[in-house]
N, C-alpha and C positions, 0 to 999 in steps of 0.2 A: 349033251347037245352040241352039235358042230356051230362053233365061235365064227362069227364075220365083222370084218373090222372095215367099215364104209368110209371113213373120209368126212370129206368137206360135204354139204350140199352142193348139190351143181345146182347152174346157175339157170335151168330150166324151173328147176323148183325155186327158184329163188325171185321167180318175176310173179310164179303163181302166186304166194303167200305175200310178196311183198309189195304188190299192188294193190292188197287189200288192209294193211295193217298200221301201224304206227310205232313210233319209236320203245326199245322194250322198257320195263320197267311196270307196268299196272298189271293187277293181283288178277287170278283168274277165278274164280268162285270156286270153294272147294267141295267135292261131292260129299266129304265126312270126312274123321276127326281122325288126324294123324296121331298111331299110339306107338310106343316103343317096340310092340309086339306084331302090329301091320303094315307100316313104314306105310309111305307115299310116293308117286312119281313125280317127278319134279321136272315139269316141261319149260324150256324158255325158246322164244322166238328172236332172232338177231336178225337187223340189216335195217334197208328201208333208209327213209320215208318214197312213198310213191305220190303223186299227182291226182289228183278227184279230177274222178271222167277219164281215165284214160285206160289203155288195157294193156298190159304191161307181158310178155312171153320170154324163153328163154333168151339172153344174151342182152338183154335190156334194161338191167337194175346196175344203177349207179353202185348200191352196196348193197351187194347182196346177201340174201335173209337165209338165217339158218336155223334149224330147227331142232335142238337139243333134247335127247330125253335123257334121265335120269332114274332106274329102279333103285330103288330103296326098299322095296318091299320084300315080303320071303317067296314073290312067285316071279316065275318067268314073265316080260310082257312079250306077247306075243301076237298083235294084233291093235290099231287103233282110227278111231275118226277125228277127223278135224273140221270142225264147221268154223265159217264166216263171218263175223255178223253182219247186218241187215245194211242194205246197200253196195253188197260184192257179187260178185257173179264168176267161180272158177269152173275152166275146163280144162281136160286130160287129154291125152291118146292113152287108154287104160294101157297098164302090164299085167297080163293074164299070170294066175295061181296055174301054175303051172303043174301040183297037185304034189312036187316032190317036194317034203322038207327039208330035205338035205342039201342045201342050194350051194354050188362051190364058194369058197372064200370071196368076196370082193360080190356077190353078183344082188342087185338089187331086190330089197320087199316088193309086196305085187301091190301093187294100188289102182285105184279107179277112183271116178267121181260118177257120185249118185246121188241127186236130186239137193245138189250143188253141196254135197260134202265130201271132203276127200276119207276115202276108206284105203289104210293100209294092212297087210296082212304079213305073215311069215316073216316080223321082227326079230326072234330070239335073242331077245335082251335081257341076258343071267341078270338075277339081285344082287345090286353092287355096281353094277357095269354104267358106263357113262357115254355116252358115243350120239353121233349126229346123222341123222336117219340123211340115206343118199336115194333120196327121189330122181331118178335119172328119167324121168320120160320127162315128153312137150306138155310140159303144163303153161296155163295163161290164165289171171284174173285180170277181173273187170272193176274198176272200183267207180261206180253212178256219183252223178255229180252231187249227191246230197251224201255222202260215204263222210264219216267223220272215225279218226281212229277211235277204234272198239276193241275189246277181249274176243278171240277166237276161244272154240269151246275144244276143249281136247277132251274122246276117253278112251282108257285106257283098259284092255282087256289081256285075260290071263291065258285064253285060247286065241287058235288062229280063228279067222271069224266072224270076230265081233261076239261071239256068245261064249257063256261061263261067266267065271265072276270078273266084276269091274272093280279096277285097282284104285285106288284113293288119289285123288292129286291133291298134291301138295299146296296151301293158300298161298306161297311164296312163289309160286310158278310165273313167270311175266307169257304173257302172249299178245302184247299188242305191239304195233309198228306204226309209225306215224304215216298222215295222210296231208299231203305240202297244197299249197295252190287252190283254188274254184274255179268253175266251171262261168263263164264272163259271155253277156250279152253284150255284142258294139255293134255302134253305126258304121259298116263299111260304105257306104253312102251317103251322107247326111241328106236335110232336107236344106233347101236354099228357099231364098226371098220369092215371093209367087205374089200373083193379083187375086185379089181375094174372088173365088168362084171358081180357076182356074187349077188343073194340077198342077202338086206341088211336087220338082224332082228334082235330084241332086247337082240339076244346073239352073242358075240361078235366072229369072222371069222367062223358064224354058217350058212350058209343057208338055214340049213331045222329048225331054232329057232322059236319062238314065234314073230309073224305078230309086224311090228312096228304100236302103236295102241295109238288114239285121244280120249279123253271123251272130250263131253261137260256136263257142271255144271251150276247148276243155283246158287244164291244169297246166297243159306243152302250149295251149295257143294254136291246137290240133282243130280241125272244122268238126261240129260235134249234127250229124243229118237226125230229122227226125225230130227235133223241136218246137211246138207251135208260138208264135210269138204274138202278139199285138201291140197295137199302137194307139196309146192317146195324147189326147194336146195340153199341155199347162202351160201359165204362165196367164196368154189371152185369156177374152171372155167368149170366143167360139167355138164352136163344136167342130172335132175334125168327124170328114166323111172319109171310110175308107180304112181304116183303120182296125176293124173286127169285119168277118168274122177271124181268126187268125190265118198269119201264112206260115206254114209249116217251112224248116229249113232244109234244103235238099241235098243230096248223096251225088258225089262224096263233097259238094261246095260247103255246106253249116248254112246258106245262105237263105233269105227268108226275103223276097220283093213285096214293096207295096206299090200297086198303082190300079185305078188314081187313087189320090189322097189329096183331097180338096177342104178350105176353109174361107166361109163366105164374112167373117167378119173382120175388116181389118184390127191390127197391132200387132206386137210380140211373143213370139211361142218358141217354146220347145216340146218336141215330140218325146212322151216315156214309153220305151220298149219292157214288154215284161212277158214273162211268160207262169204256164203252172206248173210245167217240168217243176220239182226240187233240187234244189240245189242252186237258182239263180238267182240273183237279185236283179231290179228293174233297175236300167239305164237311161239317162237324159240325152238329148240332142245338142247342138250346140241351137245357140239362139237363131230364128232367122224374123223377116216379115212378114207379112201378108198386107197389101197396101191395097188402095182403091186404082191404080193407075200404073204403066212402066212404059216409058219412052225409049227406045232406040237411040243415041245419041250418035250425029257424026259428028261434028264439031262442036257447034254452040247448042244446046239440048233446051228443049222446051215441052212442055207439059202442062197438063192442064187435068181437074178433074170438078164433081158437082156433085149439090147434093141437095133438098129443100131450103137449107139454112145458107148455103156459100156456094157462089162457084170460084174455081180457084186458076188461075194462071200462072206460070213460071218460068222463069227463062237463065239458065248460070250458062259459063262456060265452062264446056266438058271436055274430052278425047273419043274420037270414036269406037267404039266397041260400050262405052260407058251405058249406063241405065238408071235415067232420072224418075221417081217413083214420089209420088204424090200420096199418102195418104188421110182420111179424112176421118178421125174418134180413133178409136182404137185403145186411149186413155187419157184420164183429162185433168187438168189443175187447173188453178186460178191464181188470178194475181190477189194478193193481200190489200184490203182498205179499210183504214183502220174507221170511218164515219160508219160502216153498213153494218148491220146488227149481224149477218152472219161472218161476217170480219174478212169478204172477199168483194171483189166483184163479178157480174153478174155476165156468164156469156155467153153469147147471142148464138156464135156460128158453130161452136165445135172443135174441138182440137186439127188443125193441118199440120201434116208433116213434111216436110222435104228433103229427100236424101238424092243422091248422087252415088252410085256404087259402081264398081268396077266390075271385069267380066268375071272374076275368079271368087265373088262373092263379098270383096272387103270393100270399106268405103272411098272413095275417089277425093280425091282433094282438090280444090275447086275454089274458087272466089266466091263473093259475095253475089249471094242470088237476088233477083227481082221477080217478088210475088206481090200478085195483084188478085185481091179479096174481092170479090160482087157479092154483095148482100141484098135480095130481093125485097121489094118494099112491103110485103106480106110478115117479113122479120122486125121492122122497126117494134120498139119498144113501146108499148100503150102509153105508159108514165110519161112516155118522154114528147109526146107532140106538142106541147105548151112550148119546146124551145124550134120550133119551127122559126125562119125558114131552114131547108132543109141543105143551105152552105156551111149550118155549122157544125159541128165536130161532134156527133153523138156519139161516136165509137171513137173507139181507143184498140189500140193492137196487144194485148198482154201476151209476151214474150218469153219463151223459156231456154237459155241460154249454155254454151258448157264454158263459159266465161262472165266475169265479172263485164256490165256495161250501164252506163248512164241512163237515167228513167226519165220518164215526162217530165216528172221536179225534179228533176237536178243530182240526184243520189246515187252515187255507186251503191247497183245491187248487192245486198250481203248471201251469203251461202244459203240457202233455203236448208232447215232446218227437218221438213215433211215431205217432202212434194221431190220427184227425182225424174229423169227422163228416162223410160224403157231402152236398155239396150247400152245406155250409159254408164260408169260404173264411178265416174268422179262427181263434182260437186254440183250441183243444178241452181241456177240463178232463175230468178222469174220476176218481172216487174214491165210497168206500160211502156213502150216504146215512146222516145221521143220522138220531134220533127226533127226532119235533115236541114243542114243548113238551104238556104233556096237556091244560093249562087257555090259556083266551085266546088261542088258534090265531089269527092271522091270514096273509096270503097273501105278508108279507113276511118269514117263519119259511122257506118253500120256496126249497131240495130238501128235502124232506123226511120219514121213514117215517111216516105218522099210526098205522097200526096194524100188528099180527099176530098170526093166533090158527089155531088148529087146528078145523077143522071136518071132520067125517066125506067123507071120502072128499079129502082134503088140505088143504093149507094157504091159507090165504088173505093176502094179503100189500097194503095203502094206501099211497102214497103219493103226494108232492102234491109236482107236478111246477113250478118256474118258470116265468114266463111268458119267451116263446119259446126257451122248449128243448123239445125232443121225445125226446128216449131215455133207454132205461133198462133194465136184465135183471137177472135174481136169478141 
């Protein structure tokens, strides 16, 4: 039989197999028991690792994968398949059997892929002989983002073919190649702060902004089309709208818009993108709000918002382009007292927030705000009319702070132990606000009540808020 001595793999074969495999070394199942008298072929796979999700073709392998056989047996091989495992996808530009066996020195086996397995043929690989099959066409595999390195199945035949008998392989054979990287869902868009009811898009109290928007990536960071994603809300207690049924990622962007996406209950969310592809795991948002209220700010910013239990007013100074946001629940604490049998006290209006935010989404830095509480008289507390008339002090401001401040009695608040502020990630103080001094007010007096008094149709209640803190309830 005329000998041909091949070489290296080229490096077309080397993006096909190696796009699918993982680093070598793991046993390939053996078809039967290697004996002194039948020998076995002894295949190994070199090169690698490839990328999950990506598709990898000639001239495109960092280290490229080579494919060794090894007869040991008392027959010629002359002919073999090589399958995938499950999550690869290779193609060819076949090399036709050209029908002569006699092929000159140096000139390649015929191969093809058929129903995604490589078939090669017209090997002549004498017993004994050790050599590296040179697959010289355009081959290309696919390795799906759920691809995890596996054993390729090799067999090995004693005709050209595929038929007659099939050669034993060896249990010491390696065929697998490593698989680097996953396939990554991100927010190329995030969502920003919105009013709750209004869309939410990646410009911050913008509704008619830019679509909050998902890529999917493969293992290079490659846009991967054809994805379907969805979206839902954690964190809050609202239901996002908008969000299902999914948006597919599109060709060639990986991109995937949502709009609208609306959430009608204020507080703090993050959006989780997930999809059913395999291969991905669900990613979070970065945090934003959903408030009841957002003001325009040109200089000095004011705001206002309402609700059955409060209506609320506000005034800090800003910069223009700023966005003072007003919200009302969203999440709620209490101040600690230690006489009441459920060990807090009891509140009337509802959690208010007050923030200040810049145009690019981050917080504004800003002085001490003046918010003014209106508590309708339908809110007064039934228990409490026996202390009529209505100049005295039935409310109390309980305050929740990102700093230590003085209480109604007198006590520097200690760290709250349970209770935290959404969006906060340091220590949370909470305790009743004291009274301002009456004369020579300045804005280093704050947390603190400026005023309270009764006006027809209920109370109204001042206070002057520190600068960067935002909440507060009666």
């Amino acid at each position: 039989m005329l000998r041909r001595r091949f070489g290296t793999l080229s490096g077309a074969v080397v993006m096909a197999v190696a796009a699918a495999t993982g680093l070598g070394g793991s046993v390939v199942s053996a078809d039967g028991t290697c004996s002194a008298s039948s020998g076995c072929v002894l295949a190994e796979l070199g090169g690698g690792p490839v990328g999950a999700g990506t598709s990898q073709s000639v001239g495109g392998a960092a280290s490229p994968l080579s494919l060794t056989l090894t007869d040991n047996t008392s027959q010629s091989l002359e002919s073999a398949t090589l399958t995938p495992p499950a999550g690869f996808t290779i193609t060819a530009t076949p090399v036709p059997n050209d029908g002569d066996s006699d092929n000159p020195p140096g000139s390649p086996p015929e191969l093809a892929v058929v129903d995604n397995v490589l078939e090669l043929s017209d090997l002549d690989i004498d017993p004994g002989e050790t050599f590296t099959v040179p697959l010289s066409a355009q081959l290309a595999a696919t390795a799906s983002c759920a691809a995890t390195p596996a054993v390729w199945s090799l067999v090995a035949y004693a005709d050209d073919d595929w038929d007659g008998a099939v050669l034993t392989n060896d249990s010491s054979s390696a065929l697998s190649v490593g698989v680097t990287g996953a396939c990554s869902l991100t927010f190329a868009a995030g969502p920003t702060n919105a009013v709750a009811g209004a869309d939410i898009t990646s410009s911050i109290f913008n509704p008619s902004g830019a679509p909050v928007t998902v890529e999917a990536l493969d293992a290079n960071l490659s846009p991967i089309p054809g994805i379907p994603v969805t979206l839902a809300a954690e964190l809050g207690s609202g239901t996002l709208s908008g969000g299902t049924p999914p948006s597919t990622t599109g060709a060639p962007s990986g991109l995937a818009p949502f709009a609208p996406l609306t959430i009608s209950q204020t507080g703090y969310y993050e959006l989780e993108a997930s999809t059913t592809s395999p291969g991905f795991s669900p990613v979070s948002s970065s945090e934003f709000q959903i408030t009841s209220t957002a003001t325009a700010c040109t200089s000095n910013c004011s705001g206002s918002a309402d609700s059955n239990a409060v209506s609320v007013s506000v005034s800090v100074s800003g910069e223009s382009g700023d966005y003072l946001s007003v919200a009302l629940g969203g999440f709620a604490y209490s101040c600690p007292d230690r006489f009441s049998p459920t060990g807090y006290y009891r509140t009337v209006t509802g959690t208010v927030g007050v923030d200040l935010w810049q145009s690019n989404g981050s917080l504004a830095s800003q002085g001490s705000e003046l918010v003014t509480l209106t508590i309708p008289e339908p809110s007064y507390p039934a228990d409490h009319w026996f202390f009529w008339p209505p100049f005295l002090p039935l409310y109390q401001v309980c305050y929740a702070s990102t700093q230590p401040f003085r209480t109604l009695f007198g006590a520097i608040t200690p760290a709250s132990t349970t209770q935290t502020i959404p969006g906060y990630a340091g220590s949370t103080y909470i305790g009743l606000l004291p009274l301002c001094p009456l004369f020579h007010r300045s804005p280093s007096d704050a947390p603190c009540v400026v005023s309270q008094y009764w006006q027809r149709g209920g109370v109204v209640i001042t206070f002057l808020g520190a600068p960067g803190d935002f909440w507060g309830s009666a």
